[in-house]
C-alpha positions as CSV (number, residue, x, y, z in Angstrom):
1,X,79.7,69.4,-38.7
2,X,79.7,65.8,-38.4
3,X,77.1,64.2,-35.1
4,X,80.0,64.4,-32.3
5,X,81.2,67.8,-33.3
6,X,77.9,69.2,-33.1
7,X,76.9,67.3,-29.6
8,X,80.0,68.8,-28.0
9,X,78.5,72.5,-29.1
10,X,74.9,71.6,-27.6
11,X,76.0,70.2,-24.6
12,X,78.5,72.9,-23.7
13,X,75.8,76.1,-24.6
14,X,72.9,73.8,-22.3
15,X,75.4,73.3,-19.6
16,X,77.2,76.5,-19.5
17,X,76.6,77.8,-16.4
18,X,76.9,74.6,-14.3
19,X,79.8,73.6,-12.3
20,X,80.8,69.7,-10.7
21,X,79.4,68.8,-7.1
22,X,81.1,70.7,-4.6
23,X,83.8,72.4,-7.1
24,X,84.1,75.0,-9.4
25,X,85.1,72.7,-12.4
26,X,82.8,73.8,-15.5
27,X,80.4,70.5,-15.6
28,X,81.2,70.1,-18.9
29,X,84.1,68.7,-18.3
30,X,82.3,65.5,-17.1
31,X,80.1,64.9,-20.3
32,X,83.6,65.4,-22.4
33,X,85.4,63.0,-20.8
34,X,82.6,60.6,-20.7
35,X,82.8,61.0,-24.7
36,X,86.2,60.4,-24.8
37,X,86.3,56.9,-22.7
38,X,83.8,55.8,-25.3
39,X,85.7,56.7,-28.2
40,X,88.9,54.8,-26.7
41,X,86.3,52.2,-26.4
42,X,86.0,52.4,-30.2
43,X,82.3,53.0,-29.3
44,X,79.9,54.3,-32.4
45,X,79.7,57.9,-33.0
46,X,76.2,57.9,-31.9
47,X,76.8,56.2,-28.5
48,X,80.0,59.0,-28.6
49,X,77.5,61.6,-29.3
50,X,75.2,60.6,-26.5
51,X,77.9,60.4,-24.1
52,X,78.7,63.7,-23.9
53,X,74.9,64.8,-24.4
54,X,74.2,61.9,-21.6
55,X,73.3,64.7,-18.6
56,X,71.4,66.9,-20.8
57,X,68.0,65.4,-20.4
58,X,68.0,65.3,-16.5
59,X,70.4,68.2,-15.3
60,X,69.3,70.7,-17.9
61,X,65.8,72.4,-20.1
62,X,66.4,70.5,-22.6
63,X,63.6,67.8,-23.8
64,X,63.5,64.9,-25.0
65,X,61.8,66.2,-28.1
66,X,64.7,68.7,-29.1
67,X,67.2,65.9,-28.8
68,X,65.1,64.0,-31.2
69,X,64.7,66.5,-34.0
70,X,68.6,68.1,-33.5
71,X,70.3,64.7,-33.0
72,X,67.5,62.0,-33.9
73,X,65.7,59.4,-32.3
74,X,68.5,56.7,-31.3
75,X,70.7,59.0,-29.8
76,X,67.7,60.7,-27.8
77,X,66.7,57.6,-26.5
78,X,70.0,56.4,-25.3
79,X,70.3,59.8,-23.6
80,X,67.2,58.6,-21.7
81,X,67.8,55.9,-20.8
82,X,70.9,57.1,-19.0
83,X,68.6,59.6,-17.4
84,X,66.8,59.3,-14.1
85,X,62.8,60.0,-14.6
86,X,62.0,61.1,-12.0
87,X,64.4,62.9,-9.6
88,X,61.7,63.6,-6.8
89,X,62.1,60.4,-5.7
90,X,64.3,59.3,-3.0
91,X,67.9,58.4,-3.5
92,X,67.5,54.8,-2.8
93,X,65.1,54.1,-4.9
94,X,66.4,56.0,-8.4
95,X,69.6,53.8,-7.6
96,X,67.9,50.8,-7.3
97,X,66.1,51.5,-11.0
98,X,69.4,51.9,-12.6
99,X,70.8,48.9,-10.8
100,X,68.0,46.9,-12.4
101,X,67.8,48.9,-15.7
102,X,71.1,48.2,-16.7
103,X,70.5,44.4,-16.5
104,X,68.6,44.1,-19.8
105,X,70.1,47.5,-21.5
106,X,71.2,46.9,-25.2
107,X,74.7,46.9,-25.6
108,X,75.0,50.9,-26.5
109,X,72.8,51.7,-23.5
110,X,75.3,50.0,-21.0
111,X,77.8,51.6,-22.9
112,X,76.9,55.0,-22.1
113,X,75.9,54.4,-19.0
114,X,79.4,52.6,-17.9
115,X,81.0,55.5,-19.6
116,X,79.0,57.6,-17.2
117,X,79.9,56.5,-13.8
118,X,83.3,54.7,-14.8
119,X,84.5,58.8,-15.2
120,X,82.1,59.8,-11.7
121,X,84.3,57.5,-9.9
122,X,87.9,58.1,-11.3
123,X,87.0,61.9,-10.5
124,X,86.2,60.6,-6.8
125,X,89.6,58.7,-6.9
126,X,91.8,61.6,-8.2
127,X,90.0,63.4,-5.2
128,X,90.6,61.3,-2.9
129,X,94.0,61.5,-2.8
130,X,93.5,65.1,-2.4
131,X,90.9,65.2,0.0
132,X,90.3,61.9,1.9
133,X,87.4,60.8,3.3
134,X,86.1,64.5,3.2
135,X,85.2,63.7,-0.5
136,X,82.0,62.1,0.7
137,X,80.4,64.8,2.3
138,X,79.6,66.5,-1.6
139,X,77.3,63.7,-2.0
140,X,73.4,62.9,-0.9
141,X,74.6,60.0,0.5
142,X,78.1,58.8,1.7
143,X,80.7,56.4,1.1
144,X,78.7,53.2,2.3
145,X,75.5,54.1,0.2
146,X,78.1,54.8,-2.6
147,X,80.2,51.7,-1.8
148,X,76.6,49.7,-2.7
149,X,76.0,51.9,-5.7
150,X,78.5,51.4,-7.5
151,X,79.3,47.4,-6.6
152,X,75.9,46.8,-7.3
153,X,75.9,47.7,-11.1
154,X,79.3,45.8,-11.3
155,X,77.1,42.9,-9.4
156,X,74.5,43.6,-11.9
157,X,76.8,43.9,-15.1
158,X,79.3,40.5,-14.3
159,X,78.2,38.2,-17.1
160,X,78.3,41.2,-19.5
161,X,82.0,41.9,-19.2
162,X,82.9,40.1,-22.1
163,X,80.5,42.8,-24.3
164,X,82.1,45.8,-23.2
165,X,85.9,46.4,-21.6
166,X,84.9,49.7,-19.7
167,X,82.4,47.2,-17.6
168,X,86.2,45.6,-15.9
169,X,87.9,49.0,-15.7
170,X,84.9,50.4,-13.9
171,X,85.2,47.0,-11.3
172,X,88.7,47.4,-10.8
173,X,87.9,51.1,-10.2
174,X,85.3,50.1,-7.4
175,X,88.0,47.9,-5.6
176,X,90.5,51.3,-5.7
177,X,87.7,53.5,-4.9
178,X,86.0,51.4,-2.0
179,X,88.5,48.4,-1.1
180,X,87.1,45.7,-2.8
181,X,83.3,44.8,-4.0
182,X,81.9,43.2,-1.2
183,X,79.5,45.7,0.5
184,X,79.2,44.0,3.6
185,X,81.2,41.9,6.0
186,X,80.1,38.4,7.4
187,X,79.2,40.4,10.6
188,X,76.9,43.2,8.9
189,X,75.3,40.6,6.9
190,X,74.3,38.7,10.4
191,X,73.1,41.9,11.8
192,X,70.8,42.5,9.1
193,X,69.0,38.6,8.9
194,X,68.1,40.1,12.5
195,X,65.5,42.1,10.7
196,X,64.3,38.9,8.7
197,X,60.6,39.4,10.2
198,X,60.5,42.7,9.3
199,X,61.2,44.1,12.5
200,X,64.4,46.3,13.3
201,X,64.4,46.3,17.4
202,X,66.0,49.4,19.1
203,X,69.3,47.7,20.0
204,X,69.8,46.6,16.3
205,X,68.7,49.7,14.8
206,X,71.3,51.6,16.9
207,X,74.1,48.8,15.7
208,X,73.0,49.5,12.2
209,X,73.2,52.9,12.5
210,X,76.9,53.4,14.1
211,X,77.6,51.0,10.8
212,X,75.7,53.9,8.6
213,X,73.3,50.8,7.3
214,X,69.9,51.7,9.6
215,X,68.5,53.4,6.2
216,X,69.7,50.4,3.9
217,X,68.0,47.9,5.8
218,X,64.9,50.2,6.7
219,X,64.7,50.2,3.0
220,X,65.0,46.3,2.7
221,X,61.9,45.9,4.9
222,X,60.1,48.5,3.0
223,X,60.4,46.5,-0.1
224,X,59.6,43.4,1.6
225,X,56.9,45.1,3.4
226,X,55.2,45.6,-0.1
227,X,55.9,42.7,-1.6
228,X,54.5,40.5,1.5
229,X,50.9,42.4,0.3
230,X,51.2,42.2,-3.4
231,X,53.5,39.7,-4.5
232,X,51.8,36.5,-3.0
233,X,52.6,33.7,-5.8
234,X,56.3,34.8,-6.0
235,X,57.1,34.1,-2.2
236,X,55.9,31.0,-2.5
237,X,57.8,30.2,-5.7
238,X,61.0,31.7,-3.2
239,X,59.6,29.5,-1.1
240,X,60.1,26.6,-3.3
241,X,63.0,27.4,-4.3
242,X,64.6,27.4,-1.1
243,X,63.3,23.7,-0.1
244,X,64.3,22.4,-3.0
245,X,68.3,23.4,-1.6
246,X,66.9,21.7,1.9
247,X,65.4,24.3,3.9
248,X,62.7,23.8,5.5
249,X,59.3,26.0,6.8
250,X,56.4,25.1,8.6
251,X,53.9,26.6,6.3
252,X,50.6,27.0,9.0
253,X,51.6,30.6,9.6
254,X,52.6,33.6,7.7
255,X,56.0,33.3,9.0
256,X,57.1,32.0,6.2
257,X,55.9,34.0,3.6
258,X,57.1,37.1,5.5
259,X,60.4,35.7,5.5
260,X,60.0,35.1,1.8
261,X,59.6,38.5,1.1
262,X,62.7,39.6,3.1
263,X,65.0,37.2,1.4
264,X,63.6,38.5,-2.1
265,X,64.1,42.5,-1.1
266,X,67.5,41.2,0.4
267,X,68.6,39.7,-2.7
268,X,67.5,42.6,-5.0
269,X,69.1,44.9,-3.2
270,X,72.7,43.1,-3.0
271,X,72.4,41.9,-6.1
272,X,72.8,38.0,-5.2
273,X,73.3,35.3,-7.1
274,X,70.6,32.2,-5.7
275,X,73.8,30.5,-4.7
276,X,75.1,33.6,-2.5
277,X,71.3,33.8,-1.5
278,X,70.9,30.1,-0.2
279,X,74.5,30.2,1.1
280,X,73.9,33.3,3.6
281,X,70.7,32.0,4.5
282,X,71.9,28.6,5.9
283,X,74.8,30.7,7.5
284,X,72.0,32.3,9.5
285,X,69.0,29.9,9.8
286,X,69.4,30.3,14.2
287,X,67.7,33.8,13.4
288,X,64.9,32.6,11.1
């Protein structure tokens, strides 16, 4: 039984009893598929082995020890790192560490991971055009916090196109899925430089929330809120790096650092380029 053959057994006796969010599709299905895109892919047969045994680490008993000894240690640790570590954490943040995980991934890493949630969101389309909007309400967070998802690891994954094709058909698939890969409007975006002093007043919270975005940005000024206490050096390196483009801050008050921090959680969590950074910034300097 050659290393794909016997990953397909494993993963359909340790998933056996599971079914897809919200269905009553075996969940195997998912991890088979997943397989399959990387073997159109012309992927290796361990990166088409730990494709399908991708889910098997954080959705089943299985350890990481057993996938080392049955299927060795290359293919276990590329099944971990498409794993989340620690699913008692919230949503928004397990996201946000795949977002910046897959940055620096080796090429089979991003590979099964693009595998991964290129088939999660062709199942969404298929459903869809079944279901509508409804869709959204199987998932822990809806269609905005999935919009952001998934444009942020095509945001996070654009000058690594060129290493792997599935990276473009998983794009075009956000743009099907969610109407393009913007997250935000020009509007939204101005709502949220509101909060740019860490502050979400109670008439801008309530305009955030009818836009289903009051837990994104609370989220925003929770990472800025920590970095303004730990991370003293890099706002002022943010700092600099802002005047430099011709912005400027009177720097006898914390104002400035606080803002620092904002811009920095901002931009992590949209996934800016500096460019898009410094452009949306001068857009909204009357609120700074």
């Amino acid at each position: 039984m050659n290393i794909v053959d016997k990953a397909i057994v494993f993963a359909a006796k340790v998933h056996r009893n599971q079914v897809r969010k919200g269905t009553d599709i075996p969940y195997i299905t998912h991890p088979f598929a997943v397989g399959m895109l990387l073997q159109r892919a012309n992927c290796s047969e361990e990166v088409i082995a730990a494709g399908i045994l991708h889910d098997t680490l954080e959705d089943t008993d299985t350890t990481f020890e057993e996938l080392k000894d049955e299927f060795g240690l290359r293919i276990a640790n590329l099944v971990q790192s498409a794993s989340e570590q620690d699913k008692s954490l919230p949503w928004e943040v397990r996201k946000q560490h795949t977002i910046e995980h897959i940055k620096d991934a080796s090429l089979e890493e991003l590979q099964v991971i693009v595998a991964d949630k290129l088939h999660n969101l062709q199942t969404i389309h298929e459903d869809l055009d079944v279901m509508g909007d409804a869709i959204w309400q199987r998932f822990n967070r809806g269609k905005r916090e999935q919009h952001w998802y998934y444009s942020s690891i095509v945001k996070a994954l654009s000058r690594r196109k060129r290493e792997f094709p599935l990276i473009g058909d998983l794009e075009e698939e956000v743009k099907v899925v969610f109407g393009s890969i913007d997250f935000l409007s020009e509007q939204e975006i101005s709502l949220i430089f509101e909060c740019a002093y860490l502050h979400i007043n109670e008439g801008v919270g309530k305009e955030l929330a009818s836009r289903q975005l009051l837990r994104f940005v609370e989220c925003i000024v929770e990472e800025a809120e920590q970095l303004y206490r730990d991370e003293q050096e890099h706002l002022l390196d943010k700092l600099e790096d802002l005047s430099s483009q011709g912005m400027q801050f009177e720097m006898n008050s914390e104002g400035p650092l606080i803002l620092a921090a904002f811009f920095i959680a901002l931009q992590n969590k949209l996934q800016w380029s500096d460019q898009e950074l410094f452009k949306y910034v001068e857009k909204n300097k009357s609120k700074l």
